[in-house]
LOVODREN-97457 format. One record per residue: residue in three letters; x, y, z of N, C-alpha, C, O in turn. Coordinates in steps of 0.02 Angstrom, whole numbers. Example, Ala and Ser with C-alpha at 12.3 -4.5 7.8 and 13.67 -1.06 7.14 Angstrom:
# LOVODREN-97457
- ALA  660  -284  390  615  -225  390  660  -165  390  712  -166  423 .
- SER  642  -112  354  684  -53  357  645  2  394  670  57  402 .
This chain:
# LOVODREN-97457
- UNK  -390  1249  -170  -339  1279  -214  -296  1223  -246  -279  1173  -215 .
- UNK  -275  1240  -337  -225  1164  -339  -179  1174  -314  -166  1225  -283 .
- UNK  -133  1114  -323  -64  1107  -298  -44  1067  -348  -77  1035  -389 .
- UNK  35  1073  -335  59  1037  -383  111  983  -358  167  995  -335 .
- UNK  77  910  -369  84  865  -323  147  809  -354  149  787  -411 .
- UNK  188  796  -304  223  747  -340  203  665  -322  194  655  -262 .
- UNK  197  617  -358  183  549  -323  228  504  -335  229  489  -395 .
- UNK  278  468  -294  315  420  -319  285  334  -301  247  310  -259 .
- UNK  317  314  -342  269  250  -364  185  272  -408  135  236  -409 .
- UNK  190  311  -426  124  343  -463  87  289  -515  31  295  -539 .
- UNK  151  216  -529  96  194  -581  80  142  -554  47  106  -592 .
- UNK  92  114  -482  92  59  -445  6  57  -439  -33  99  -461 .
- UNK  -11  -7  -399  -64  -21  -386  -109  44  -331  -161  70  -352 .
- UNK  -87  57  -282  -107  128  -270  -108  175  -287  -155  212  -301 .
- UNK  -25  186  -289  -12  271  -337  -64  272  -372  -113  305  -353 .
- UNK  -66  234  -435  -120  251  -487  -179  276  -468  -208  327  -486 .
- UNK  -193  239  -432  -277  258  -395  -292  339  -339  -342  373  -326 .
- UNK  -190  341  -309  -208  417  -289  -201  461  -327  -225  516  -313 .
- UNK  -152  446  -408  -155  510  -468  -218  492  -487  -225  552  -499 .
- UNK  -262  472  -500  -329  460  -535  -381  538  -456  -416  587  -467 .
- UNK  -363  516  -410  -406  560  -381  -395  614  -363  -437  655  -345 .
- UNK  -311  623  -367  -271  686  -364  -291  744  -420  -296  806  -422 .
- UNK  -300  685  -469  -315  747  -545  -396  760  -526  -424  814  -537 .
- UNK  -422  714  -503  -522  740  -499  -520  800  -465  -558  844  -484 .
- UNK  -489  808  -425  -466  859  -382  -462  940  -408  -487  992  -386 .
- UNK  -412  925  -472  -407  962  -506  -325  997  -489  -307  1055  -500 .
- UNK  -287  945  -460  -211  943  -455  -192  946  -528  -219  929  -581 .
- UNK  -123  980  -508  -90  959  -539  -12  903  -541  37  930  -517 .
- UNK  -4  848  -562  6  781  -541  73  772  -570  65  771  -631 .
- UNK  139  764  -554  174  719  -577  195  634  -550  225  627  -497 .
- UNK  180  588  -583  207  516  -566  254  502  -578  269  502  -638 .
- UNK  314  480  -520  382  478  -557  366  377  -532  320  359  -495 .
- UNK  412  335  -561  392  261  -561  460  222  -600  475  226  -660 .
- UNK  486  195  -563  540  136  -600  523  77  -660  557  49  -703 .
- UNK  440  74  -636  429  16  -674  432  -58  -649  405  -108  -673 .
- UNK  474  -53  -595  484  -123  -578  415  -153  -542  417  -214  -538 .
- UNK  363  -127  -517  307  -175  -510  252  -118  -535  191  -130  -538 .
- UNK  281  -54  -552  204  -9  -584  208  -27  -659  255  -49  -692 .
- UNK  161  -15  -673  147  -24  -726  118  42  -774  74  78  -750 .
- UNK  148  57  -849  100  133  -887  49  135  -884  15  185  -877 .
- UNK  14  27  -895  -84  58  -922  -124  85  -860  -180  111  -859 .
- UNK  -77  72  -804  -124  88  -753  -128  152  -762  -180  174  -738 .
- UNK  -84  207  -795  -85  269  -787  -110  296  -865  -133  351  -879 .
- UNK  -100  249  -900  -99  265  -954  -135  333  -1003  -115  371  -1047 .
- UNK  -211  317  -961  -257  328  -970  -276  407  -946  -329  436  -956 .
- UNK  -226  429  -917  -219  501  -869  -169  549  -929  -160  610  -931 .
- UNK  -154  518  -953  -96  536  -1012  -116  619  -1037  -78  667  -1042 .
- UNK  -197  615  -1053  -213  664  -1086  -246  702  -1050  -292  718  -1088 .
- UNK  -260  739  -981  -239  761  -957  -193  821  -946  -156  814  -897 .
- UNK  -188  861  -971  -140  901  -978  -96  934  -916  -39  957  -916 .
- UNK  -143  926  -865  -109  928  -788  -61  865  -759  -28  863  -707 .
- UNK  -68  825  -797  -25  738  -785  35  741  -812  38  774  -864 .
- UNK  79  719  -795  141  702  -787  181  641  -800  179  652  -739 .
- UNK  211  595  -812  238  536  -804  319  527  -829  340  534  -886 .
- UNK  345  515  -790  436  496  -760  454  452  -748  440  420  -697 .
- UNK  501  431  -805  526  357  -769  596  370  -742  642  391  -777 .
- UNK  601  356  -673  644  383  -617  640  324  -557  593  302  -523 .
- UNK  700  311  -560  714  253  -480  741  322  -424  791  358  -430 .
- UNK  695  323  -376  720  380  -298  751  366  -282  765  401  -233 .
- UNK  804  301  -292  860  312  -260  906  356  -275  945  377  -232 .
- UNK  908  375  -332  952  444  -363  906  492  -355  845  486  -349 .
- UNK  952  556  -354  915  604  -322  860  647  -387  873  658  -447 .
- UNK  801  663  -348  741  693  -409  744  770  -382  769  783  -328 .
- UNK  718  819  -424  713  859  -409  641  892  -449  622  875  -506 .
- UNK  613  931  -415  558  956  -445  518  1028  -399  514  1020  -338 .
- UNK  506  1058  -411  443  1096  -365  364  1078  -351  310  1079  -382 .
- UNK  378  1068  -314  300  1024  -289  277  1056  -220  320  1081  -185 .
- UNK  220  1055  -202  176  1082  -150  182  1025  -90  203  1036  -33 .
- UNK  156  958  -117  167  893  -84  191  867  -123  204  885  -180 .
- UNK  206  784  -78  226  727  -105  212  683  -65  220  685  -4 .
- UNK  178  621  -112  162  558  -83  219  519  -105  230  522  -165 .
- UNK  270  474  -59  308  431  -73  273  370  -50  270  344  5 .
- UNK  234  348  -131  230  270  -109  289  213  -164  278  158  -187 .
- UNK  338  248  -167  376  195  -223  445  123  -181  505  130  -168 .
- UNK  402  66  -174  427  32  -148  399  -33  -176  338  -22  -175 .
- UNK  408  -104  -204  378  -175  -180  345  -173  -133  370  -159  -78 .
- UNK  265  -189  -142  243  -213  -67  227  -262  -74  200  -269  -19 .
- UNK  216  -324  -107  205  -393  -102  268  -451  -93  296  -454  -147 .
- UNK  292  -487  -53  315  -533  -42  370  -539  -115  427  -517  -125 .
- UNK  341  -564  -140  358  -596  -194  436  -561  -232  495  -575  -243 .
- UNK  378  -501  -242  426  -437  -278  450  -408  -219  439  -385  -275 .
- UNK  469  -387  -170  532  -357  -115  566  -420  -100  621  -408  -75 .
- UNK  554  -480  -105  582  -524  -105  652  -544  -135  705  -569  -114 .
- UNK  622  -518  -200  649  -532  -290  734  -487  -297  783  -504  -331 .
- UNK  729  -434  -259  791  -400  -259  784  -352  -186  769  -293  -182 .
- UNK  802  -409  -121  791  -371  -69  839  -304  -45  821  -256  -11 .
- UNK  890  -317  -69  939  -264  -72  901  -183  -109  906  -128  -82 .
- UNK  871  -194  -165  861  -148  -187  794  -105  -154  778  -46  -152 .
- UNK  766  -168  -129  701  -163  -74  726  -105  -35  711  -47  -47 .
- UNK  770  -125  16  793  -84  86  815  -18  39  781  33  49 .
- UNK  860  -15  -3  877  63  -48  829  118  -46  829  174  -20 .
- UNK  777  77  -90  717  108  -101  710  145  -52  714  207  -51 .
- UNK  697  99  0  656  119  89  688  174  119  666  229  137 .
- UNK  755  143  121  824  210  120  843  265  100  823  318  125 .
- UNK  873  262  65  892  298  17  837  343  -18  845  404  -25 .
- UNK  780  307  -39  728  346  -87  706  383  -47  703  440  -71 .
- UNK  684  379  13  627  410  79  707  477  86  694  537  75 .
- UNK  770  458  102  794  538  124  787  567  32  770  626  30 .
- UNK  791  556  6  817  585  -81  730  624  -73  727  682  -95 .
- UNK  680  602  -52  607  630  -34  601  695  4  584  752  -13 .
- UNK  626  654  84  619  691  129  690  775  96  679  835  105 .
- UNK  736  753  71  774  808  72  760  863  27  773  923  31 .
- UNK  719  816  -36  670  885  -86  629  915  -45  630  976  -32 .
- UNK  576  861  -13  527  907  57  567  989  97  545  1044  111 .
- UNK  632  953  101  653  1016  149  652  1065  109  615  1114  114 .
- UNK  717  1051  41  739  1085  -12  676  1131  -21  683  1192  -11 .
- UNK  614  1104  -39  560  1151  -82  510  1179  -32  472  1222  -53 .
- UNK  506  1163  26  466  1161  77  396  1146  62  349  1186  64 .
- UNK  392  1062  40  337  1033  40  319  993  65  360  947  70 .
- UNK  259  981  91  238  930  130  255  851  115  256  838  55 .
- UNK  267  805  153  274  748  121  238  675  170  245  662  230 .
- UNK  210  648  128  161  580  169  196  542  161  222  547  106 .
- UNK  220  487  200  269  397  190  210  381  192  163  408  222 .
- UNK  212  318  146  186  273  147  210  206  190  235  162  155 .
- UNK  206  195  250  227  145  289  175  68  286  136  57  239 .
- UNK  182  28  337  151  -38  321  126  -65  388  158  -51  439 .
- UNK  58  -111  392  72  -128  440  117  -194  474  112  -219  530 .
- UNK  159  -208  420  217  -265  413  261  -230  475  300  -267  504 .
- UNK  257  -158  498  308  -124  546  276  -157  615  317  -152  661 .
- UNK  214  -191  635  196  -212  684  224  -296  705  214  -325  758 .
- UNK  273  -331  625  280  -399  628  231  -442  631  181  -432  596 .
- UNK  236  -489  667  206  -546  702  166  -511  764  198  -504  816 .
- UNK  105  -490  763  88  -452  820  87  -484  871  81  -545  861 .
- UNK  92  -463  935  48  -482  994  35  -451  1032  55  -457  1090 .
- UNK  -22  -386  999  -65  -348  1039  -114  -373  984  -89  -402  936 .
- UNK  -177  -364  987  -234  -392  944  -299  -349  980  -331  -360  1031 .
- UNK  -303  -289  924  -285  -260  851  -240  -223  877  -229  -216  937 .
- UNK  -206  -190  817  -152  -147  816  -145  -88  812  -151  -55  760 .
- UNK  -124  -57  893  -117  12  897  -60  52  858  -7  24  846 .
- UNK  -72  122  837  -7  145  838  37  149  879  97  154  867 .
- UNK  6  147  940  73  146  1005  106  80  1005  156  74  1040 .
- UNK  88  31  973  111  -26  971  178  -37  929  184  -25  869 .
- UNK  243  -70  984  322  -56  954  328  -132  922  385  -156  923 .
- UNK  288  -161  901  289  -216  859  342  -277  882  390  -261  917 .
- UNK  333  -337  863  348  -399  865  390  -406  809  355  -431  766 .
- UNK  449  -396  786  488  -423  716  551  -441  718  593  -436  763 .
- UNK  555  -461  665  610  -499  650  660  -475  585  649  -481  525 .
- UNK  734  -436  629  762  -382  610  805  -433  532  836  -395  494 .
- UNK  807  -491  516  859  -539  503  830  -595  447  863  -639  418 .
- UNK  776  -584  442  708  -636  430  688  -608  341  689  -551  319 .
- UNK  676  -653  315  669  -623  228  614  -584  209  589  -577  153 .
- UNK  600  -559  260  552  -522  236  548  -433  305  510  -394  334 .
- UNK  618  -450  294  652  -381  346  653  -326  300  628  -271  315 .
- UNK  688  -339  231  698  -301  177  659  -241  192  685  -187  206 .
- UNK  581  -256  189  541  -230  193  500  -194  245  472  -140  243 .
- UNK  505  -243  297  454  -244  355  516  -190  408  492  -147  445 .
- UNK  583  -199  403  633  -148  420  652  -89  372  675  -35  391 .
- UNK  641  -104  319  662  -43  265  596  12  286  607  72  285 .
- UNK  525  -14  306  479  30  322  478  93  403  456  147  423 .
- UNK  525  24  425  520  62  510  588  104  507  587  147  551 .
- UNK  638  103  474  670  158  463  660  202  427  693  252  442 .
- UNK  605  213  348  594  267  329  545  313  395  547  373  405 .
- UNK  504  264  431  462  309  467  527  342  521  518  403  530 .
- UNK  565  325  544  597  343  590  655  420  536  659  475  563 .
- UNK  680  412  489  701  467  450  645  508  449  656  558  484 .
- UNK  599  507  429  525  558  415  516  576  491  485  629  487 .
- UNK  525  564  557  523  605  605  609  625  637  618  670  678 .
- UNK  635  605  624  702  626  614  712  700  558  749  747  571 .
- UNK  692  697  529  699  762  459  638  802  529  665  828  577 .
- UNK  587  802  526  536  842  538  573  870  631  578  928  652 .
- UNK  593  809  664  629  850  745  689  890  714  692  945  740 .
- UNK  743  877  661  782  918  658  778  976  590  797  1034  593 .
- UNK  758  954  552  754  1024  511  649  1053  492  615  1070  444 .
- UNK  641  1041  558  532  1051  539  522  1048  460  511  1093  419 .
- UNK  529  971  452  473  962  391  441  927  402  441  880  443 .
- UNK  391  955  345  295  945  382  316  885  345  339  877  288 .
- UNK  299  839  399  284  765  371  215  711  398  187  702  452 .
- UNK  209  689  345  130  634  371  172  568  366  224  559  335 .
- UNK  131  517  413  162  443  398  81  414  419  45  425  468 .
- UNK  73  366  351  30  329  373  51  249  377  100  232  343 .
- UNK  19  201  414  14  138  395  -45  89  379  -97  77  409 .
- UNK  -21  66  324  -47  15  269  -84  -42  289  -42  -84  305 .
- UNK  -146  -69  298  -141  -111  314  -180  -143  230  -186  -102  183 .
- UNK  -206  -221  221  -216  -258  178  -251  -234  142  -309  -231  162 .
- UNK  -237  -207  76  -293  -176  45  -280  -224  -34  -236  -262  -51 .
- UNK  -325  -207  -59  -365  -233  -127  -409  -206  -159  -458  -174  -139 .
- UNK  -382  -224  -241  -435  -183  -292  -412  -204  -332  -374  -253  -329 .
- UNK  -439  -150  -416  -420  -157  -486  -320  -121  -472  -287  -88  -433 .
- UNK  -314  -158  -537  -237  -131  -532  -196  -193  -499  -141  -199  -526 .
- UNK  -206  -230  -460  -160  -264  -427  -135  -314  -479  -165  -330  -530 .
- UNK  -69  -339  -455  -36  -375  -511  -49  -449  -506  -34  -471  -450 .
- UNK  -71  -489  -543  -81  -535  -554  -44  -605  -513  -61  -658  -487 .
- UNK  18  -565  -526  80  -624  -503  95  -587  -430  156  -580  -425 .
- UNK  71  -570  -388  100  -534  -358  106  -557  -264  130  -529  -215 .
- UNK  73  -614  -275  69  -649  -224  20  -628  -169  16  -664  -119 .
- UNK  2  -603  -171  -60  -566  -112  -105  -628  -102  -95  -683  -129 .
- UNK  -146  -615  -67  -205  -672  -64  -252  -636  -87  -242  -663  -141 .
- UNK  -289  -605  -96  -328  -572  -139  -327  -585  -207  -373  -617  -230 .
- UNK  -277  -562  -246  -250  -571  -314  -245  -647  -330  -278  -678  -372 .
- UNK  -197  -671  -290  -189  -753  -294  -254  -806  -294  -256  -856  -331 .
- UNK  -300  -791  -254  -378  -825  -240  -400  -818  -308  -407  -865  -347 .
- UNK  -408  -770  -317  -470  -737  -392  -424  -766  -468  -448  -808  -506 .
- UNK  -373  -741  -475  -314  -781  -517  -340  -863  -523  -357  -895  -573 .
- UNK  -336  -878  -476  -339  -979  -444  -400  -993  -481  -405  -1037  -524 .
- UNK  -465  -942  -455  -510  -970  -447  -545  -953  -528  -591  -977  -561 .
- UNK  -515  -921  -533  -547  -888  -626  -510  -937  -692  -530  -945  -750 .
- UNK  -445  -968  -653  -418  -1014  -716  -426  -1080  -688  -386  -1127  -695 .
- UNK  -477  -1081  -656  -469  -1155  -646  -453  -1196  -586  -484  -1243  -562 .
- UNK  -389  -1164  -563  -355  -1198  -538  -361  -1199  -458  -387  -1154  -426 .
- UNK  -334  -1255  -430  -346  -1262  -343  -305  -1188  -300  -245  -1174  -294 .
- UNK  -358  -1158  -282  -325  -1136  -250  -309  -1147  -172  -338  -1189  -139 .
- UNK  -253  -1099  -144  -197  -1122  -122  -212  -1071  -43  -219  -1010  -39 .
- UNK  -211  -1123  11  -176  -1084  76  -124  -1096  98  -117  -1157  99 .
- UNK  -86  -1073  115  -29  -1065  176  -31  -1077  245  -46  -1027  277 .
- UNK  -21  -1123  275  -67  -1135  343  -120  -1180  327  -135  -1212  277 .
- UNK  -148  -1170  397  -228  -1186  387  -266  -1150  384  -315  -1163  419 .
- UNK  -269  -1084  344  -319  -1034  360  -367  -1013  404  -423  -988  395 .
- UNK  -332  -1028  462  -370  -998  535  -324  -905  537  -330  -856  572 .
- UNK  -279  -924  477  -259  -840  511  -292  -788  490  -337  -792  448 .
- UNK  -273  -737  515  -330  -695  479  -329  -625  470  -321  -589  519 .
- UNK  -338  -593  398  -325  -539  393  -392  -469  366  -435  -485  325 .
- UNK  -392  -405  392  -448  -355  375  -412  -346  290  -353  -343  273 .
- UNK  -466  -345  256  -452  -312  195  -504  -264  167  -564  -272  157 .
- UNK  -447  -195  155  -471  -124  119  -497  -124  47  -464  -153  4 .
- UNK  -527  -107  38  -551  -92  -42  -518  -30  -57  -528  8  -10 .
- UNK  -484  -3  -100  -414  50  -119  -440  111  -125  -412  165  -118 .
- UNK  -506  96  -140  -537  182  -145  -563  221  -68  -574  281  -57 .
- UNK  -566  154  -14  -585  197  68  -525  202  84  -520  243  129 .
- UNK  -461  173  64  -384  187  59  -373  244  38  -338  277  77 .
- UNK  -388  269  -5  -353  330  -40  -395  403  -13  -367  458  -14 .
- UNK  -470  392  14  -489  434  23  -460  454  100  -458  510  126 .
- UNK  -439  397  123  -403  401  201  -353  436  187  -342  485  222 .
- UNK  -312  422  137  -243  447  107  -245  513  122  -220  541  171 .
- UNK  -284  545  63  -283  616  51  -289  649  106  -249  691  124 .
- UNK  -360  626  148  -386  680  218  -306  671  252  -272  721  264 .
- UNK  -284  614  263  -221  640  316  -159  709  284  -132  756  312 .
- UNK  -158  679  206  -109  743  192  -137  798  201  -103  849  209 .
- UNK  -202  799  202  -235  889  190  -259  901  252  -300  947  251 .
- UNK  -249  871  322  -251  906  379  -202  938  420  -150  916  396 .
- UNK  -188  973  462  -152  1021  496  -124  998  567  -78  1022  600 .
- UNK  -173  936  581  -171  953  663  -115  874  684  -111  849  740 .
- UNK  -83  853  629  -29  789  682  -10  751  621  -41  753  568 .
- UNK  39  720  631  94  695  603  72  617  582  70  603  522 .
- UNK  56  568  633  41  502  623  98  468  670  146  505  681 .
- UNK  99  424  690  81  358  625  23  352  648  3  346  706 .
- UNK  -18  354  573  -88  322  589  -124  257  553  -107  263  494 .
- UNK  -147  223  556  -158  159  542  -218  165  484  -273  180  507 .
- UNK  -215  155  419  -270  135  388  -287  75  340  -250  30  318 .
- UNK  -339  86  331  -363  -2  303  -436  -17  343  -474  25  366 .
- UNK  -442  -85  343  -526  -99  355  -518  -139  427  -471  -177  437 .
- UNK  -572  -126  476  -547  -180  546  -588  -245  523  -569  -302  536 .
- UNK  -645  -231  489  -692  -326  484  -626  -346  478  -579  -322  447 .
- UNK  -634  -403  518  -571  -460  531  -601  -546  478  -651  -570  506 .
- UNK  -586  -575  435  -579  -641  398  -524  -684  398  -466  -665  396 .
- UNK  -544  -748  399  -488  -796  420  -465  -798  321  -491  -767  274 .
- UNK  -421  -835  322  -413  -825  239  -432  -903  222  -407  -936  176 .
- UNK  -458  -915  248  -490  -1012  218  -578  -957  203  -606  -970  149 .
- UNK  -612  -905  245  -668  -877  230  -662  -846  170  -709  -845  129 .
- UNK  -603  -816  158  -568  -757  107  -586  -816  37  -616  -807  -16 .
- UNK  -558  -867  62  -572  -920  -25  -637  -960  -39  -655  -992  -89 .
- UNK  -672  -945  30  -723  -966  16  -769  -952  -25  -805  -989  -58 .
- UNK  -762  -868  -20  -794  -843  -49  -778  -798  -117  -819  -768  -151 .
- UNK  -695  -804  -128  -684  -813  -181  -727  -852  -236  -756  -825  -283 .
- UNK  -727  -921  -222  -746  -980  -254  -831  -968  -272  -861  -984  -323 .
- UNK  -853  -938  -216  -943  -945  -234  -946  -855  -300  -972  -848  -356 .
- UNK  -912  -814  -263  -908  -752  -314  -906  -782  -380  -955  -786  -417 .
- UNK  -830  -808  -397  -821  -818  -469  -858  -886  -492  -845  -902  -550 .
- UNK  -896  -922  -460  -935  -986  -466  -888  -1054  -522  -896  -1087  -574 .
- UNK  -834  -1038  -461  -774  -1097  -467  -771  -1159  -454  -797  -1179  -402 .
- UNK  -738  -1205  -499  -749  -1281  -480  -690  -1275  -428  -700  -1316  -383 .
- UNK  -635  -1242  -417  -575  -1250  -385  -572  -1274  -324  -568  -1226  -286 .
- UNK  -572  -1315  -300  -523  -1351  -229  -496  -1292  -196  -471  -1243  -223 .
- UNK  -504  -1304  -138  -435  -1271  -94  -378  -1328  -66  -392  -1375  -29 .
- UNK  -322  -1314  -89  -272  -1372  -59  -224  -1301  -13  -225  -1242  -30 .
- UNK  -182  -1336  54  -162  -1307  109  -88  -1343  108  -76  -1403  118 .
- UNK  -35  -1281  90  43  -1296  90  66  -1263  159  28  -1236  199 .
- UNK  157  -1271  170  171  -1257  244  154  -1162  245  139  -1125  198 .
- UNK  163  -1150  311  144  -1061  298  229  -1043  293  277  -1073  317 .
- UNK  225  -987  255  289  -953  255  332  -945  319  306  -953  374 .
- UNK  401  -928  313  424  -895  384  391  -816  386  371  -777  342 .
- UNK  397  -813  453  370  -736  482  309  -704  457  299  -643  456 .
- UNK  259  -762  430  164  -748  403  151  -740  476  171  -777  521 .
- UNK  110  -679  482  87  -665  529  11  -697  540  -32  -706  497 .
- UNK  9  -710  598  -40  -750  631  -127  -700  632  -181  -723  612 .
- UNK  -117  -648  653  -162  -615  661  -150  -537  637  -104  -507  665 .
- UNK  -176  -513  603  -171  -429  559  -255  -391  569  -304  -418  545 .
- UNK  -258  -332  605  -297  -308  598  -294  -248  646  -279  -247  706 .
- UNK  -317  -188  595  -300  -140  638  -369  -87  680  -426  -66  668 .
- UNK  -315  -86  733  -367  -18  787  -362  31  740  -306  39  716 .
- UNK  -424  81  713  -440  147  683  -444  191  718  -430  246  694 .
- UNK  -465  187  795  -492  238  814  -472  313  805  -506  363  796 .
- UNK  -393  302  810  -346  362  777  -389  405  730  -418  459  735 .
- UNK  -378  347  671  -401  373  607  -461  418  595  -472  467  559 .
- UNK  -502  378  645  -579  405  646  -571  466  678  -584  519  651 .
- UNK  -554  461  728  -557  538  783  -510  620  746  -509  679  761 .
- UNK  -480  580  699  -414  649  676  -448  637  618  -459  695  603 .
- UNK  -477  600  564  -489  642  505  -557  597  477  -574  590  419 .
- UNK  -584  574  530  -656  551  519  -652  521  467  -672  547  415 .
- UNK  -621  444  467  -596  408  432  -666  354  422  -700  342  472 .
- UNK  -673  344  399  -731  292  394  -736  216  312  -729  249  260 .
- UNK  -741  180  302  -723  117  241  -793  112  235  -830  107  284 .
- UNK  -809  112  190  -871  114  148  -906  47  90  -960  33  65 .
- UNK  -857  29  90  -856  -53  17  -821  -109  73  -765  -128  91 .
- UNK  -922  -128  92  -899  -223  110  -834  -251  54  -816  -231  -2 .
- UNK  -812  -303  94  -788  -332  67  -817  -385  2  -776  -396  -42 .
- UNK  -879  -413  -4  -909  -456  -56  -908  -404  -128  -886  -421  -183 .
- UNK  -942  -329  -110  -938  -291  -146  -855  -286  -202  -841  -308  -258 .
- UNK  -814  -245  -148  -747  -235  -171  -712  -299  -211  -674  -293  -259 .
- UNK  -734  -362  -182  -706  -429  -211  -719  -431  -268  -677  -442  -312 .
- UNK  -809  -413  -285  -842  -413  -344  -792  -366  -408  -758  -390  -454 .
- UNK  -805  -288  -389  -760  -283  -420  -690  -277  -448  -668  -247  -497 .
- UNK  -661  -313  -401  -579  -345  -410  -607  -403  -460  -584  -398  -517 .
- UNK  -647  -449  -450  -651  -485  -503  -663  -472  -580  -639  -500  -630 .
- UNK  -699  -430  -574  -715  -396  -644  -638  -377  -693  -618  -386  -750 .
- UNK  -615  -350  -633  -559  -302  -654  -520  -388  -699  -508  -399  -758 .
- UNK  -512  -428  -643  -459  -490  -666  -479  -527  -735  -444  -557  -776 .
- UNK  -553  -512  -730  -566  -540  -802  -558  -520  -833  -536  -563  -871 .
- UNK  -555  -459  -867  -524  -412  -910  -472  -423  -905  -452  -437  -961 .
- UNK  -401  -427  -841  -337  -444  -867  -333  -525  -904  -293  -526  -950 .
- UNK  -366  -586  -892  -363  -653  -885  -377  -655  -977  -357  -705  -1007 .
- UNK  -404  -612  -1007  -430  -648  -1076  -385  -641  -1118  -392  -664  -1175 .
């Protein structure tokens, strides 16, 4: 049956990709989006559509709408950009998630967080359970975020123990695809960027660390099954477990795009986590979660995608 779905962050590097499958669906879609790291062309293209929607709206002020669900993914998730205005980072996380959760109550609609697995820190369990109360650093520049996430999840079961709203929480782990922003600091984006203009690219460390990376479409299909099941709340962990060191990650950057580029190795950030990769089993057992696009594949076409932005 449709529904009529609200998505915040709708023109971001995901959003886009869950209104693109929300409408196949045969939803009906509104994207509300600030702009500050989404972008229109990603959505652009949904325009016509007559079930599509598009709002330019910051959640920290309050939205209102009638909707069935809502996906709140409207936040910075790269370094760089939650970095850039961390104050406004934590708001978002804050502020935007109750201004969410309180339409959820208001309309009585379902609502999914989008959480991270940045809520696990610096791990040291290896891989990462949901029962796992994480390693972090409450104070550290990249709290904005990695704390702005562990309190929306903690409001989203806070709303649901005191006023029962149906709420989902998932967590994020490293994903990649078309759509991602150029400048956006990821290692994914940053490698292929490096390695397509030329230039040396760049580790942090010595690339013994090492992270699983998702291709956005076994992401989104994870997405949806959790909002459209019945039987539990989350937190549940999604993303890809193959585990890569990120010196492998540029390796094969470099042979993909058949790059002259160097790898040169600067100091690692504060609070870069050492090891990222998550336990599924959750995932698998509650909504028969399964990732489908090796990584060489998905790289492939992230590259495609970059050449088309690069010309």
């Amino acid at each position: 049956m449709s529904k009529r779905i609200l998505i915040t962050g709708g023109a971001g590097f995901i959003g886009s990709h869950l209104c693109e499958k929300l409408l196949k669906e045969g939803n009906e879609v509104i994207s509300v989006d600030n702009y500050f790291t989404g972008r229109k062309k990603n959505i652009q293209h949904l325009l016509k559509n007559p079930k599509f929607e598009m709002i330019r709206h910051d959640i920290v002020k309050e939205f209102r709408a009638e909707v069935d669900q809502i996906y709140n993914f409207a936040c910075p998730a790269s370094p760089v950009h939650y970095q850039y205005n961390a104050i406004s980072t934590i708001k978002t996380n804050v502020m935007g998630t109750m201004n969410m959760l309180g339409l959820a109550k208001k309309v009585r609609a379902r609502i999914l967080q989008a959480s991270t697995s940045e809520v696990y820190g610096n791990p040291l369990e290896h891989p990462q359970k949901e029962t796992y109360w994480g390693n972090v650093n409450t104070i550290g520049i990249r709290s904005c975020y990695d704390e702005g996430k562990r309190i929306s999840e903690t409001l989203c079961f806070d709303y649901y123990r005191q006023h029962k709203v149906d709420i989902r929480v998932i967590r994020i782990f490293n994903t990649y695809g078309p759509r991602m922003l150029a400048n956006d600091g990821r290692v994914v984006s940053n490698f292929i960027v490096q390695a397509l203009s030329g230039k040396d690219i760049t580790i942090y460390g010595d690339g013994s660390q090492t992270r699983s990376f998702c291709y956005v479409d076994d992401l989104v299909n994870g997405i949806v099954a959790m909002m459209n099941q019945d039987t539990f709340q989350g937190p549940v962990n999604l993303g890809n477990s193959d585990e890569f060191t990120v010196k492998e990650l540029a390796e094969l950057v470099i042979k993909l795009t058949k790059s002259k580029s160097k790898i040169i190795y600067n100091p690692l950030p504060q609070d870069d986590p050492a090891r990222r990769k998550p336990d599924l089993s959750l995932a698998k057992e509650k909504l028969g979660y399964k990732f489908t696009v090796p990584l060489i594949e998905g790289l492939k076409r992230t590259i495609k995608y970059f050449q088309g932005e690069l010309k």
